[in-house]
PyMOL Python script that loads the backbone (N, CA, C, O; Angstrom):
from pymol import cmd

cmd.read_pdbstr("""\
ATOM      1  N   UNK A   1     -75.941 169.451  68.836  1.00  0.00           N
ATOM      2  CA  UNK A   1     -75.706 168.307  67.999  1.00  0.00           C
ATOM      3  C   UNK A   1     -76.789 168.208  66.936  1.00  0.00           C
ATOM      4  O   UNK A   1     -76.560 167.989  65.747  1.00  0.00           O
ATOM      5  N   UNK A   2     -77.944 168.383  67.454  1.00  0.00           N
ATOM      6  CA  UNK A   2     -79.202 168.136  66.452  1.00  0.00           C
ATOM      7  C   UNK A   2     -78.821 169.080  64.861  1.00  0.00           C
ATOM      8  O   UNK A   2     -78.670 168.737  63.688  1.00  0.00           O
ATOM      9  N   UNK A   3     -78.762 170.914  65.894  1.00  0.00           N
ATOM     10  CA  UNK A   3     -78.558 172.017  64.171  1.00  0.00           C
ATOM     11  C   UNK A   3     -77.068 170.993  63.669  1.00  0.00           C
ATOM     12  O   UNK A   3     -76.799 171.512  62.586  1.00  0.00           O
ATOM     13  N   UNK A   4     -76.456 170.334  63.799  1.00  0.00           N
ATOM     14  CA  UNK A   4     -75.481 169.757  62.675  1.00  0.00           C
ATOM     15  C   UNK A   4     -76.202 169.270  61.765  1.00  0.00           C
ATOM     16  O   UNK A   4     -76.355 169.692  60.619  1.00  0.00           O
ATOM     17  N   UNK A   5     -76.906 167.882  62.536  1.00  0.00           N
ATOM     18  CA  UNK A   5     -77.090 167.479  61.514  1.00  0.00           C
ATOM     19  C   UNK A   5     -78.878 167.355  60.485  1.00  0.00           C
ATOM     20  O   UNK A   5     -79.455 166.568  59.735  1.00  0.00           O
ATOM     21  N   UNK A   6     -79.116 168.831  61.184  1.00  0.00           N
ATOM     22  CA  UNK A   6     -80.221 169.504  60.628  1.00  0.00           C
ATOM     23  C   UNK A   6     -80.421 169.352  58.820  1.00  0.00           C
ATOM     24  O   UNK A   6     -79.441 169.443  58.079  1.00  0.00           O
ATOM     25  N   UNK A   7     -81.535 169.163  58.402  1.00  0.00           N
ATOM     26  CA  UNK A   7     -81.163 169.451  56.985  1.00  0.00           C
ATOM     27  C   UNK A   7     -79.829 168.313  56.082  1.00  0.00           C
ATOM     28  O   UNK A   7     -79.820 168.271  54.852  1.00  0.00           O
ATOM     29  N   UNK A   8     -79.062 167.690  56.720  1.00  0.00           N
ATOM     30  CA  UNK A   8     -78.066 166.973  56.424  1.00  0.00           C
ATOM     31  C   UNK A   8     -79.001 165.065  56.132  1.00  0.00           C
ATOM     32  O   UNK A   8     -79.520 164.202  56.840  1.00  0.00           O
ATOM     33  N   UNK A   9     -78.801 165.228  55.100  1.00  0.00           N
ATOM     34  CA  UNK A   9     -79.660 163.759  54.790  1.00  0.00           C
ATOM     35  C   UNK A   9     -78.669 162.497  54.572  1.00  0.00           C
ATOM     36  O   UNK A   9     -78.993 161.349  54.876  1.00  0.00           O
ATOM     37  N   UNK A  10     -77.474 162.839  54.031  1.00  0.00           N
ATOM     38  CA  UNK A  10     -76.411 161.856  54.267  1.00  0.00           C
ATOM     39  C   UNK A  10     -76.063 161.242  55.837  1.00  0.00           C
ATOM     40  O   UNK A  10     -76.201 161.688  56.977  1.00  0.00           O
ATOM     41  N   UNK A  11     -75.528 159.957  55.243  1.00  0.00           N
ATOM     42  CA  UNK A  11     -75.252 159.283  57.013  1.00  0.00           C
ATOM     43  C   UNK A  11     -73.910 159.748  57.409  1.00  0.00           C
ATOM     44  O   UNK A  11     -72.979 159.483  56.648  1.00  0.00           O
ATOM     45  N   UNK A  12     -73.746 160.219  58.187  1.00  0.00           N
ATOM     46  CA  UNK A  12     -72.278 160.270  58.784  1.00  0.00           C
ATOM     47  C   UNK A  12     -72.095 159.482  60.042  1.00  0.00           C
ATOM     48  O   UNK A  12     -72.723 159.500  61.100  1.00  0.00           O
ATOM     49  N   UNK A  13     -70.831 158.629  59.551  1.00  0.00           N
ATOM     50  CA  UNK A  13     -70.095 157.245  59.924  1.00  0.00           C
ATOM     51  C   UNK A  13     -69.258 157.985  61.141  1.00  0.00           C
ATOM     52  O   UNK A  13     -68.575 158.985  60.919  1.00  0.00           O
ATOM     53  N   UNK A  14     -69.382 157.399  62.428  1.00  0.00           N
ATOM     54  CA  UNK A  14     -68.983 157.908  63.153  1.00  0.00           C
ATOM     55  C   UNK A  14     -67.225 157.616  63.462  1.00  0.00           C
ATOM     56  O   UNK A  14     -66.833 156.555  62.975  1.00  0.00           O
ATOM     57  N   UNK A  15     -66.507 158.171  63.964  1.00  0.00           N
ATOM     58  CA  UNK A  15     -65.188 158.075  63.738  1.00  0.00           C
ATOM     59  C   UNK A  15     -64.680 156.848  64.907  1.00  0.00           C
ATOM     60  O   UNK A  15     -65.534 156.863  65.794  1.00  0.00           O
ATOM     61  N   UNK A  16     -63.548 155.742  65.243  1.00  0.00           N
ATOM     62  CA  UNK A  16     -63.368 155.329  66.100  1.00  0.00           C
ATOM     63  C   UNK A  16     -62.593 156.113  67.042  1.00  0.00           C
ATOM     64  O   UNK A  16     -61.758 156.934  66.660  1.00  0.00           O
ATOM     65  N   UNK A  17     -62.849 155.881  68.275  1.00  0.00           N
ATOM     66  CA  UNK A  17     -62.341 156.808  69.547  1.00  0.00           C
ATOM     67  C   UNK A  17     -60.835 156.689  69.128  1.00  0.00           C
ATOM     68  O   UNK A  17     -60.302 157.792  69.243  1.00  0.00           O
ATOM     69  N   UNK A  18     -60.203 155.990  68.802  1.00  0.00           N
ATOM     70  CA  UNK A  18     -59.055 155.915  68.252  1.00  0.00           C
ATOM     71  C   UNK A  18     -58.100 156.946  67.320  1.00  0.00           C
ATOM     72  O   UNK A  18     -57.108 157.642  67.538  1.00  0.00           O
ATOM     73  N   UNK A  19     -58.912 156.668  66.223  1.00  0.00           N
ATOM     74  CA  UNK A  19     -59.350 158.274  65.291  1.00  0.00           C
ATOM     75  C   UNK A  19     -59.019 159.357  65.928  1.00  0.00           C
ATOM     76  O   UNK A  19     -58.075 160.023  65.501  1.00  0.00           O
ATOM     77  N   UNK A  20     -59.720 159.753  67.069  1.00  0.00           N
ATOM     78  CA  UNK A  20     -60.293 161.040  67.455  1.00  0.00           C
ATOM     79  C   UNK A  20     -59.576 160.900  67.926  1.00  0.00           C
ATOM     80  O   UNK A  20     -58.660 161.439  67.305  1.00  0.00           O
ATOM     81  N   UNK A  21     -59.050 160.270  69.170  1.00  0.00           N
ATOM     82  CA  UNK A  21     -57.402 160.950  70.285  1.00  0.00           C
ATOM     83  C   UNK A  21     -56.372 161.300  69.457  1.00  0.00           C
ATOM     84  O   UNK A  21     -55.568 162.187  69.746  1.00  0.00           O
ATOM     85  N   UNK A  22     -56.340 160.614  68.370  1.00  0.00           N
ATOM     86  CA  UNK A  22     -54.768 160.669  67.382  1.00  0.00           C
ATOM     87  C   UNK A  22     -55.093 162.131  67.039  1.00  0.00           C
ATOM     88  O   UNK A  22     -54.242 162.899  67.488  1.00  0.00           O
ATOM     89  N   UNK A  23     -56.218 162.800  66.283  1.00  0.00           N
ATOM     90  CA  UNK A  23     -56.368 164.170  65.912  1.00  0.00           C
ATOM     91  C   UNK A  23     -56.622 164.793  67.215  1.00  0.00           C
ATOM     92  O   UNK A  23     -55.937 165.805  67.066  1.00  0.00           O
ATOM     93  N   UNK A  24     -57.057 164.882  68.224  1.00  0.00           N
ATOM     94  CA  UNK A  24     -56.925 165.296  69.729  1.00  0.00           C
ATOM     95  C   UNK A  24     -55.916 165.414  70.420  1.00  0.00           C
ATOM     96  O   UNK A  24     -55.977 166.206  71.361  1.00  0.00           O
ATOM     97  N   UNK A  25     -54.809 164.753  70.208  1.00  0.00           N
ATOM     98  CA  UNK A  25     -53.344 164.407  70.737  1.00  0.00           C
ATOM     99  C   UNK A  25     -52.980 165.751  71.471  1.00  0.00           C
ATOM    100  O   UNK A  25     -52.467 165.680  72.587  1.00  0.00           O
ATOM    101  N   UNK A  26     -53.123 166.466  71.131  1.00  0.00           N
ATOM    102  CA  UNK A  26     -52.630 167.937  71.547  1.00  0.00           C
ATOM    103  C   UNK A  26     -53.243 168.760  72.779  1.00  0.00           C
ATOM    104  O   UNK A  26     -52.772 169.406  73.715  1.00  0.00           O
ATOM    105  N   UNK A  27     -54.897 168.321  72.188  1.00  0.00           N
ATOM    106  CA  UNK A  27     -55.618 169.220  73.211  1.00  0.00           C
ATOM    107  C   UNK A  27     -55.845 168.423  74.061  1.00  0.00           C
ATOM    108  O   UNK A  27     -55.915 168.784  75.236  1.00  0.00           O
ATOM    109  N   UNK A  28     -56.015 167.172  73.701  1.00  0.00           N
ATOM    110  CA  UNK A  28     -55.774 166.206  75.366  1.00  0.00           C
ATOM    111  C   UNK A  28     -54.775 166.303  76.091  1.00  0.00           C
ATOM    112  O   UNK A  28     -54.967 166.027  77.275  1.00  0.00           O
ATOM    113  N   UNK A  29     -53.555 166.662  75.731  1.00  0.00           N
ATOM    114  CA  UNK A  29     -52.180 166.848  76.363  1.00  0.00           C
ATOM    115  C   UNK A  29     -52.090 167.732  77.364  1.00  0.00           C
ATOM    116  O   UNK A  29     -51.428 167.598  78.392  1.00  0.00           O
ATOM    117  N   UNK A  30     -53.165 169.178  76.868  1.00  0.00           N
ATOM    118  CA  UNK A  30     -53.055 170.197  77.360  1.00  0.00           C
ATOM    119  C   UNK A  30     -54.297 170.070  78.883  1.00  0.00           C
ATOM    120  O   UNK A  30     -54.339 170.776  79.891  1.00  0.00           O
ATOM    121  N   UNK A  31     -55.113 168.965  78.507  1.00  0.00           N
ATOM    122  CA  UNK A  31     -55.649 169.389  79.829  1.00  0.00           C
ATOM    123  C   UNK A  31     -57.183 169.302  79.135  1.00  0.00           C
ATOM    124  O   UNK A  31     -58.144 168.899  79.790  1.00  0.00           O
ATOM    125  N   UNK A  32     -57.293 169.718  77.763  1.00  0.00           N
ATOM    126  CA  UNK A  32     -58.889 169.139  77.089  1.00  0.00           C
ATOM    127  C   UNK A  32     -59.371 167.291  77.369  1.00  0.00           C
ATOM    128  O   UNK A  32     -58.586 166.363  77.563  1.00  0.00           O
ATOM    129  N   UNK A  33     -60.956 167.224  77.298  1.00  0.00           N
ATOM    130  CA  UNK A  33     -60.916 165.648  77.651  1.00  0.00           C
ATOM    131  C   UNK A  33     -62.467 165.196  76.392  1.00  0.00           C
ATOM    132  O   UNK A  33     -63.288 165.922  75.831  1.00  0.00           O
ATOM    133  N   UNK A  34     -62.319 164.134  76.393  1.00  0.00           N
ATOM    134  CA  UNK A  34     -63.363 163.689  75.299  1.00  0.00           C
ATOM    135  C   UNK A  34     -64.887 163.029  76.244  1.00  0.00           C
ATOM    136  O   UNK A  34     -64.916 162.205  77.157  1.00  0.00           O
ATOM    137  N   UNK A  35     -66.012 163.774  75.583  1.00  0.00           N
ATOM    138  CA  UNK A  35     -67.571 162.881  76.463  1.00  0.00           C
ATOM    139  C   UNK A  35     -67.763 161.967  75.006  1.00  0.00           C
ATOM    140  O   UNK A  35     -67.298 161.927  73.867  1.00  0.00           O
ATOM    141  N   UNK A  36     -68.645 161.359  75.750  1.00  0.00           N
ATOM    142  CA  UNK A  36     -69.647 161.138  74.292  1.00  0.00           C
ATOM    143  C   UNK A  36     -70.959 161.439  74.778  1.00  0.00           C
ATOM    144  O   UNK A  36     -71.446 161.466  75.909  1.00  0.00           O
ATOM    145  N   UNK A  37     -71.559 161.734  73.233  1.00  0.00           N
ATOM    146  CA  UNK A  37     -72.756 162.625  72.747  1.00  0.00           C
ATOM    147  C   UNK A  37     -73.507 161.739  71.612  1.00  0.00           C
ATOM    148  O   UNK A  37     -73.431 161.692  70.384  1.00  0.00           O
ATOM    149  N   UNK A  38     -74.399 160.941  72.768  1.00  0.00           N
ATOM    150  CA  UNK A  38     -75.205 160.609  71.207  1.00  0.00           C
ATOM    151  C   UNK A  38     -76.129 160.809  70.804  1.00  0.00           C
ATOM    152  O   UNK A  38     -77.148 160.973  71.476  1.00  0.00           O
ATOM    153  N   UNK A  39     -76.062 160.858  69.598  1.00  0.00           N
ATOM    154  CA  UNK A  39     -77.016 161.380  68.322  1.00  0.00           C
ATOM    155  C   UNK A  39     -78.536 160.882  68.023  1.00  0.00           C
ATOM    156  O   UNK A  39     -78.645 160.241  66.978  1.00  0.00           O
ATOM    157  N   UNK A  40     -79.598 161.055  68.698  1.00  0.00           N
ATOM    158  CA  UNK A  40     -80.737 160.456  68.654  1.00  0.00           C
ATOM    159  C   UNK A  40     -81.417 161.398  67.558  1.00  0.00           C
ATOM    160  O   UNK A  40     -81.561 162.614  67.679  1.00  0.00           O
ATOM    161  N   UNK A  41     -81.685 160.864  66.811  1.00  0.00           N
ATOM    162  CA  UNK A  41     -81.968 162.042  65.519  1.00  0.00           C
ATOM    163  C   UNK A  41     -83.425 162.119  65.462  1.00  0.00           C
ATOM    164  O   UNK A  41     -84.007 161.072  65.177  1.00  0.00           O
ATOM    165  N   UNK A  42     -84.227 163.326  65.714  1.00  0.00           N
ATOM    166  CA  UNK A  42     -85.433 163.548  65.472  1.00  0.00           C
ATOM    167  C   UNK A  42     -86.094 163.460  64.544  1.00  0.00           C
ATOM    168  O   UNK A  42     -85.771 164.197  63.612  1.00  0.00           O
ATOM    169  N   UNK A  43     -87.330 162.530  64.336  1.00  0.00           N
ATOM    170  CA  UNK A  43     -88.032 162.503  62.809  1.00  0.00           C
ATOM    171  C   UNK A  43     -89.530 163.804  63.278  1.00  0.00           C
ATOM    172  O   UNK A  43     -90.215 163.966  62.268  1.00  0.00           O
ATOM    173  N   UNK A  44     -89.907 164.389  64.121  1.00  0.00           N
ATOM    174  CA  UNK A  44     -90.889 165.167  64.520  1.00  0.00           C
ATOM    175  C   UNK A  44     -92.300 163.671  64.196  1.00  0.00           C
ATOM    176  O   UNK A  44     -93.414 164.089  64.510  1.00  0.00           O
ATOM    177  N   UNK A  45     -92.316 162.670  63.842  1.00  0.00           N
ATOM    178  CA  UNK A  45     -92.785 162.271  63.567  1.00  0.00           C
ATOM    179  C   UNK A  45     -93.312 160.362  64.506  1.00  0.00           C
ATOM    180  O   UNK A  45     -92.815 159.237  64.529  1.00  0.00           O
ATOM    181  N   UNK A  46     -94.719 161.137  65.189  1.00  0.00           N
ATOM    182  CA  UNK A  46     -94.929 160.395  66.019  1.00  0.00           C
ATOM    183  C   UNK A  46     -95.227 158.497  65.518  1.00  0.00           C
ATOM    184  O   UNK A  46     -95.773 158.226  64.448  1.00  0.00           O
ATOM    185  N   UNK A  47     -94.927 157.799  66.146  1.00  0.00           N
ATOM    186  CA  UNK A  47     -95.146 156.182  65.475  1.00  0.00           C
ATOM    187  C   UNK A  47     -95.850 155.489  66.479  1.00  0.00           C
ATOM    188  O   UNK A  47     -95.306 155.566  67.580  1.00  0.00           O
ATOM    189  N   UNK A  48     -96.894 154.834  66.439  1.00  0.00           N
ATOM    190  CA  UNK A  48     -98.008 154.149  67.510  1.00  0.00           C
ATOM    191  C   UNK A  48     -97.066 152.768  66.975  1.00  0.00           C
ATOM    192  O   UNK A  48     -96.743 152.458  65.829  1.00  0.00           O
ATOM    193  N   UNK A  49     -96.737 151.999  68.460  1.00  0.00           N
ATOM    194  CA  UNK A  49     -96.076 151.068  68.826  1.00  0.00           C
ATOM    195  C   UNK A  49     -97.091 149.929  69.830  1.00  0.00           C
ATOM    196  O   UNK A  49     -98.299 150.160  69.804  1.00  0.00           O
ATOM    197  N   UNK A  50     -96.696 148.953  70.533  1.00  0.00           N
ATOM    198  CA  UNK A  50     -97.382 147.999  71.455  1.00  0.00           C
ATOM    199  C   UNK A  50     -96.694 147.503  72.054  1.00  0.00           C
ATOM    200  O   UNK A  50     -96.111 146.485  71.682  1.00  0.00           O
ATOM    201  N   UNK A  51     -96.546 147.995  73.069  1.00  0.00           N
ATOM    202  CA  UNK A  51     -95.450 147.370  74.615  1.00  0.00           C
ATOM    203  C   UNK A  51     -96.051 147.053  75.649  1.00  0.00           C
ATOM    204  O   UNK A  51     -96.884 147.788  76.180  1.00  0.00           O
ATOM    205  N   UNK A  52     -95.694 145.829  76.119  1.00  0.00           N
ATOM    206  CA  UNK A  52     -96.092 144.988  77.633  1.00  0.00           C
ATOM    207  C   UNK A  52     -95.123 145.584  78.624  1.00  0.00           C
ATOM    208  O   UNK A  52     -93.910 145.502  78.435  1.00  0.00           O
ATOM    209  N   UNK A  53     -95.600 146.132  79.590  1.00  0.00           N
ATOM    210  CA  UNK A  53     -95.460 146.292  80.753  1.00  0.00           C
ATOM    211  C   UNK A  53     -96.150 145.738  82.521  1.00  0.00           C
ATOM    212  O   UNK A  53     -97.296 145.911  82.937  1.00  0.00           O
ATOM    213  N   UNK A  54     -95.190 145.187  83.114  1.00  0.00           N
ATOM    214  CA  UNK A  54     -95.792 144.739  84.370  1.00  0.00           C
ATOM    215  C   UNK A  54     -97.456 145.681  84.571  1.00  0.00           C
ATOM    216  O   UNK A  54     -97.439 146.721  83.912  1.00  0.00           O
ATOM    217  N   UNK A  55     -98.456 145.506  85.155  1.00  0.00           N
ATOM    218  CA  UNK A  55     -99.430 146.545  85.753  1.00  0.00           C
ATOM    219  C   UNK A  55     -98.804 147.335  86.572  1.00  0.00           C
ATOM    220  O   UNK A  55     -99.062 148.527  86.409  1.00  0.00           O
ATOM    221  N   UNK A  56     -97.680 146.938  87.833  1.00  0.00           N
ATOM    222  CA  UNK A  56     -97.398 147.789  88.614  1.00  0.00           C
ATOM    223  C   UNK A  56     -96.576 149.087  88.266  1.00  0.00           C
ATOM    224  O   UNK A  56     -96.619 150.139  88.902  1.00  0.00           O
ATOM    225  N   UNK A  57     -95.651 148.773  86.896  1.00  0.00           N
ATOM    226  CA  UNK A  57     -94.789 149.372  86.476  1.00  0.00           C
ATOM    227  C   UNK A  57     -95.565 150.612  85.840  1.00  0.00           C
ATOM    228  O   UNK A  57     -95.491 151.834  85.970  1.00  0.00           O
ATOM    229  N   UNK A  58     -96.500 149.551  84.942  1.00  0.00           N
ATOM    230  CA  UNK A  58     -97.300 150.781  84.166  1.00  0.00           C
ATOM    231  C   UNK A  58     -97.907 152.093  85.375  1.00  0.00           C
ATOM    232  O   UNK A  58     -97.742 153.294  85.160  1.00  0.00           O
ATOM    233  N   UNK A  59     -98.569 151.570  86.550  1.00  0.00           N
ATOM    234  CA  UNK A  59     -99.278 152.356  87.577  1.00  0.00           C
ATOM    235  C   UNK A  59     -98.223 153.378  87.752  1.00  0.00           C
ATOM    236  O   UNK A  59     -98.567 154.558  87.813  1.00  0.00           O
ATOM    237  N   UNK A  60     -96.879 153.024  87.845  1.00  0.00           N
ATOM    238  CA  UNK A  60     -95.862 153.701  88.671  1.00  0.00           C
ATOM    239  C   UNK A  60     -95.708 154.979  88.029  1.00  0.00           C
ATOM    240  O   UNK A  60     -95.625 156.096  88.539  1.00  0.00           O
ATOM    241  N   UNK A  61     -95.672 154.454  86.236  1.00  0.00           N
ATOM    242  CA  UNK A  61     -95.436 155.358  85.269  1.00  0.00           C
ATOM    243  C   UNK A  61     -96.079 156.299  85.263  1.00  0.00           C
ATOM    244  O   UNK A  61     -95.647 157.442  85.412  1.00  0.00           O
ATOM    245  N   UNK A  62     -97.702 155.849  85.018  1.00  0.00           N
ATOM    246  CA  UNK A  62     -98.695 157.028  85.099  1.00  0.00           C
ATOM    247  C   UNK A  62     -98.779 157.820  86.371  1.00  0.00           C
ATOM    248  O   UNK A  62     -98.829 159.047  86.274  1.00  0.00           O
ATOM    249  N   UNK A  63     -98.800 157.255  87.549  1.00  0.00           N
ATOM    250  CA  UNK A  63     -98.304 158.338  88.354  1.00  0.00           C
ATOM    251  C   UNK A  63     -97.221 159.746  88.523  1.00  0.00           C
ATOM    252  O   UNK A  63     -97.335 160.880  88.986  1.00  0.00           O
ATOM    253  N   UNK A  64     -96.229 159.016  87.921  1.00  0.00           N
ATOM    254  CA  UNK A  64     -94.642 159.765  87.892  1.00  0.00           C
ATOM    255  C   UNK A  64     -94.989 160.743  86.424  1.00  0.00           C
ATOM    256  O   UNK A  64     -94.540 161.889  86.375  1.00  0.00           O
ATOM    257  N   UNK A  65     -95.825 160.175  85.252  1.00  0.00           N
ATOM    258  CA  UNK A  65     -96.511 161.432  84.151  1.00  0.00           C
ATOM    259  C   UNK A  65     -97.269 162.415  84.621  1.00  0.00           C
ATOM    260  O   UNK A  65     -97.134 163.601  84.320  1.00  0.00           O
ATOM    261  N   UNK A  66     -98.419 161.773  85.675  1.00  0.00           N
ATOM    262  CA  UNK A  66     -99.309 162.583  85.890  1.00  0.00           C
ATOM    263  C   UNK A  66     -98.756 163.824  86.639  1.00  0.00           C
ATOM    264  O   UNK A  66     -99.096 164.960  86.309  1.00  0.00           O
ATOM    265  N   UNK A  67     -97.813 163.552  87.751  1.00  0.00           N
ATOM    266  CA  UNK A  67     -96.734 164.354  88.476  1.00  0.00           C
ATOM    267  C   UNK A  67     -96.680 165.489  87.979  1.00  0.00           C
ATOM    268  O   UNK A  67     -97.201 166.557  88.299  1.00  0.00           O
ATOM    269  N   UNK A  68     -95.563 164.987  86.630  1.00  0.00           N
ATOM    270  CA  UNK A  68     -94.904 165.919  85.935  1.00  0.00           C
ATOM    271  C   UNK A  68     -95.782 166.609  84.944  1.00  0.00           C
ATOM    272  O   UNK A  68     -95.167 167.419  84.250  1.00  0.00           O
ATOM    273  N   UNK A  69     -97.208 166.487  84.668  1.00  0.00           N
ATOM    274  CA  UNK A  69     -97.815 166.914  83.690  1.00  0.00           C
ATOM    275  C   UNK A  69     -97.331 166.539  82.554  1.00  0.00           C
ATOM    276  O   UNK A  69     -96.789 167.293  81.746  1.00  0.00           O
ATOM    277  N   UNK A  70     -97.528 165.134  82.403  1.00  0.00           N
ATOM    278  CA  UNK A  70     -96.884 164.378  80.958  1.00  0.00           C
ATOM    279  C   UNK A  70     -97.854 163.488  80.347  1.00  0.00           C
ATOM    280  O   UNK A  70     -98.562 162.756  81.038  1.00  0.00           O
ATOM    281  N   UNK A  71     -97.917 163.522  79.045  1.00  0.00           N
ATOM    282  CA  UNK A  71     -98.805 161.918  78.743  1.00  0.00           C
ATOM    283  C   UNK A  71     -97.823 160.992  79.249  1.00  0.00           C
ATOM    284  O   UNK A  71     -96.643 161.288  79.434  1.00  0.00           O
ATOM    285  N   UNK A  72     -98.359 159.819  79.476  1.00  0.00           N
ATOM    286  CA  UNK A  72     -97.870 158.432  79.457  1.00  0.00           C
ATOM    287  C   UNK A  72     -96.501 158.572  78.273  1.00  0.00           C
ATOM    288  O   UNK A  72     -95.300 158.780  78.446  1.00  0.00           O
ATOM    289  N   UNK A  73     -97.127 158.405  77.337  1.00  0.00           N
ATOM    290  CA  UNK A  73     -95.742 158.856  76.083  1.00  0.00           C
ATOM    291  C   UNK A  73     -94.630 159.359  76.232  1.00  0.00           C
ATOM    292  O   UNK A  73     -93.512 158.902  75.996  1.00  0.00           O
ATOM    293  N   UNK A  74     -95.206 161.066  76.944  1.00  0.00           N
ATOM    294  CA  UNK A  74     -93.995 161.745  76.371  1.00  0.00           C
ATOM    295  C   UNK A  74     -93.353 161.174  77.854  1.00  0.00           C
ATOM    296  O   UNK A  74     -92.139 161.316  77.707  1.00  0.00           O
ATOM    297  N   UNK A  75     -93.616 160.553  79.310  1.00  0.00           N
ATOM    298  CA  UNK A  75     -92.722 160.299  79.906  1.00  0.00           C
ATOM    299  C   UNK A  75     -92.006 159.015  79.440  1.00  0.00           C
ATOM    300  O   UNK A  75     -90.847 158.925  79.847  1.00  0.00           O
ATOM    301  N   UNK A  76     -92.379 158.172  78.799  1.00  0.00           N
ATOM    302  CA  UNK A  76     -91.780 157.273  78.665  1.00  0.00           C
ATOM    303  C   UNK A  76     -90.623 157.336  77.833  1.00  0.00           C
ATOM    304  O   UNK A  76     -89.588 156.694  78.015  1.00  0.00           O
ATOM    305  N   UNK A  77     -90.881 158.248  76.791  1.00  0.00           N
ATOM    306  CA  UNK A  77     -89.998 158.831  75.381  1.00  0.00           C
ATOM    307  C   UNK A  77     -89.094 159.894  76.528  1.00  0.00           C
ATOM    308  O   UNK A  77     -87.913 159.555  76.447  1.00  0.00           O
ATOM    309  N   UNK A  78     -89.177 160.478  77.047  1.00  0.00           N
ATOM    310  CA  UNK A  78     -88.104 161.378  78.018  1.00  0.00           C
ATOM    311  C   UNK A  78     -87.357 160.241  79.443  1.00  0.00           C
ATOM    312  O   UNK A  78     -86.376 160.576  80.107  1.00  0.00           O
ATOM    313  N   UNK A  79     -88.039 159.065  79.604  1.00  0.00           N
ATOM    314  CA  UNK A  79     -87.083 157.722  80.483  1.00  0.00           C
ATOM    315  C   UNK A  79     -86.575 157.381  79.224  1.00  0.00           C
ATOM    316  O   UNK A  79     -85.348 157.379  79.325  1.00  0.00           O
ATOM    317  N   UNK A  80     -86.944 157.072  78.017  1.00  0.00           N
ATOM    318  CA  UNK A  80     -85.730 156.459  76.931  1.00  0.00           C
ATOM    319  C   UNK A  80     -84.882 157.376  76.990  1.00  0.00           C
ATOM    320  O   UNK A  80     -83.847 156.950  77.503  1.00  0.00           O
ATOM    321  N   UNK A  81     -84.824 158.410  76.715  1.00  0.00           N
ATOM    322  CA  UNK A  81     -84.071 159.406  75.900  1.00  0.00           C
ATOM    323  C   UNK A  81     -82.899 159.638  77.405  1.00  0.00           C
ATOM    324  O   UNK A  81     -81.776 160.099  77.200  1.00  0.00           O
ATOM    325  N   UNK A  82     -83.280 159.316  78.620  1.00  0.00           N
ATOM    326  CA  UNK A  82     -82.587 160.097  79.709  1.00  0.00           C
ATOM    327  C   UNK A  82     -81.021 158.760  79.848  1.00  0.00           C
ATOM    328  O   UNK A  82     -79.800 158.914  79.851  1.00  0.00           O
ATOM    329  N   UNK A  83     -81.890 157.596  79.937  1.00  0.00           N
ATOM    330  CA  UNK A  83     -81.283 156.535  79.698  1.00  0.00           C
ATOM    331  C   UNK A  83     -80.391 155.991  78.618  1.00  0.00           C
ATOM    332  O   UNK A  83     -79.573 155.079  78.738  1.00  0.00           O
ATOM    333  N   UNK A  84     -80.737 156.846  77.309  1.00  0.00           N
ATOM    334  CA  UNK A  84     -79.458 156.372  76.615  1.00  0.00           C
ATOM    335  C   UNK A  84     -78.724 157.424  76.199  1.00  0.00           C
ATOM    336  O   UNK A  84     -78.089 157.319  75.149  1.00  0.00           O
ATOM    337  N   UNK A  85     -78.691 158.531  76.899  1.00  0.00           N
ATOM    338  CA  UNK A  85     -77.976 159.965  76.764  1.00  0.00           C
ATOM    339  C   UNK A  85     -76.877 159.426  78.611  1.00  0.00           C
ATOM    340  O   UNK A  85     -75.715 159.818  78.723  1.00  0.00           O
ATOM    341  N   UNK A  86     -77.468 158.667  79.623  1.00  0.00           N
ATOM    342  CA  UNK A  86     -76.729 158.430  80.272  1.00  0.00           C
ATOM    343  C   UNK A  86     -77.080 159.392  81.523  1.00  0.00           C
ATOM    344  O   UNK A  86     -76.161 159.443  82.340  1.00  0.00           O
ATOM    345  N   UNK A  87     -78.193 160.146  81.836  1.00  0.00           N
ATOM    346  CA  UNK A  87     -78.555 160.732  83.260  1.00  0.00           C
ATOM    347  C   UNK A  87     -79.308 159.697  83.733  1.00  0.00           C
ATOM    348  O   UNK A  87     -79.802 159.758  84.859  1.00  0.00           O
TER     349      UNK A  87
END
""", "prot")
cmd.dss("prot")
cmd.show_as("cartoon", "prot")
cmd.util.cbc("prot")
cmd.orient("prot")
């Protein structure tokens, strides 16, 4: 999904699911089925933010980074990303 819309600086308006079965009609018929895939678009470009978190939550976090060999960050940016991709 990302090489699409690599290099592509225009917005593209996403279609309604509606849309898409009517041009799908066929290959859904046959036994094809529709996910969704969403588009979290990479800027490579890190942004310092300020978020409250419980203490215990935070402890939990840094534990579950330290685990995995993660900053604090990148686990928190990989719980966003897992959570709105839907694992």
């Amino acid at each position: 999904m990302s090489l699409y819309f690599e290099g592509n600086d225009r917005v593209i308006e996403p279609s309604s699911i509606e849309t898409i079965r009517d041009l799908a009609k066929e290959d859904l018929a046959n036994g094809a089925f529709l996910i969704l895939v969403p588009h979290i678009a990479a800027s490579n470009t890190p942004t310092r933010i300020n978020i409250s978190l419980d203490s215990g939550i935070l402890a939990a976090v840094d534990t579950a980074a330290s685990a995995r060999k993660l900053t604090r960050s990148a686990f928190l940016a990989q719980a966003a990303r897992n959570e709105i991709v839907g694992r």
